[in-house]
C-alpha positions as CSV (number, residue, x, y, z in Angstrom):
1,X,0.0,0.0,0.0
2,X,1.7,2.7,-1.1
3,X,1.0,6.6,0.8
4,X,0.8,8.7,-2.2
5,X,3.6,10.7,-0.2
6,X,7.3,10.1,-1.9
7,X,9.5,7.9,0.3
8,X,6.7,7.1,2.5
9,X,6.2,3.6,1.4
10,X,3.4,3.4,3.7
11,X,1.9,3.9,7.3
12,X,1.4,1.5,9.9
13,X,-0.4,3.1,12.5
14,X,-0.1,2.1,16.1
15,X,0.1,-1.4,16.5
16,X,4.0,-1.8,16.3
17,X,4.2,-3.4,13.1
18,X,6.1,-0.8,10.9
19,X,9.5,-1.8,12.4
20,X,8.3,-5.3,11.2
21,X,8.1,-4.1,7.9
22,X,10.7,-1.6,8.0
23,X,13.1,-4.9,8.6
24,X,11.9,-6.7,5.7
25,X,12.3,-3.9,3.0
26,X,15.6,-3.7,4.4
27,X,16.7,-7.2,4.7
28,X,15.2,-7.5,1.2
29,X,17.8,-4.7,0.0
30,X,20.6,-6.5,1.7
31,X,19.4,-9.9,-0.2
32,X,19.5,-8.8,-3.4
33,X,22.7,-6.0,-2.8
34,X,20.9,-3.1,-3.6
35,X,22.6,0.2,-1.3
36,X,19.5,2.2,0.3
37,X,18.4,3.2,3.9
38,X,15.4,2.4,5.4
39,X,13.7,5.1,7.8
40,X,11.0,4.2,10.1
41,X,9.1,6.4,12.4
42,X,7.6,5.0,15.7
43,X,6.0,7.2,18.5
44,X,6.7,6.6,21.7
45,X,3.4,4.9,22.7
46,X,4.1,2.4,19.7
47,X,7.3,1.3,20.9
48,X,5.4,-0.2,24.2
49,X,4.3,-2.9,22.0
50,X,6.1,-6.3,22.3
51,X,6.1,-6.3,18.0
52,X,8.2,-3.3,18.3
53,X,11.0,-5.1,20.7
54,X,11.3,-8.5,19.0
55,X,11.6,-6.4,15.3
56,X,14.5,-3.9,16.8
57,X,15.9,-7.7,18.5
58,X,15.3,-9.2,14.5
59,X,17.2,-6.2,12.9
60,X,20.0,-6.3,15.9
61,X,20.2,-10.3,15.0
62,X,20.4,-10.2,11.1
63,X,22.4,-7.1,11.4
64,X,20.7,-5.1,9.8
65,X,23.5,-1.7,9.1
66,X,20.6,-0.1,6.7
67,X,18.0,0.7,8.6
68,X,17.6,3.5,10.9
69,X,14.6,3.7,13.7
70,X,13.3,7.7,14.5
71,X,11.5,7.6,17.6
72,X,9.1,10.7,17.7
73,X,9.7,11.2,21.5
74,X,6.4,13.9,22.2
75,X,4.9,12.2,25.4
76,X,1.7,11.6,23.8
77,X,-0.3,8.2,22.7
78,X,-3.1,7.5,20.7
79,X,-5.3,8.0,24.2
80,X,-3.5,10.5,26.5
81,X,-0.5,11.2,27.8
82,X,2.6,8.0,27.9
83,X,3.4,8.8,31.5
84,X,-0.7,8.4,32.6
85,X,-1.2,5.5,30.3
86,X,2.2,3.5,31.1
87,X,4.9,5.3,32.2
């Protein structure tokens, strides 16, 4: 699914899973030797999701040198603030 937005492949919302993704366009790049970064965006709400640790523990394990996580560190979640929901 592609954003409309160029170099936004595509969003994932807040379930964790664009790391996930994020891994395999990069580990797909390393496959087939093609030299590109991959950027992914994750608020910091998103990163209490357990998909979000065992992706950053994937990219770690296949090291993963072309990928780069950006964690948009602004306190809030989807429902309030991080510290009132789970601080």
């Amino acid at each position: 699914m592609h954003t409309g937005v160029p170099g936004v492949e595509l969003s994932t919302g807040s379930l964790g899973q664009g790391l996930s993704v994020a891994n395999g366009i990069a580990l797909g790049a390393k496959v087939r030797r093609v030299k590109f970064r991959v950027y992914c965006v994750l608020g910091d709400g998103e990163i209490q999701e357990g998909q979000v640790w065992e992706a950053a523990m994937t990219a770690a394990h296949h090291k993963l040198d072309n990928i780069c996580a950006i964690l948009d560190y602004n306190k809030v979640q989807e429902n309030g603030p991080v510290a009132k929901i789970k601080n």
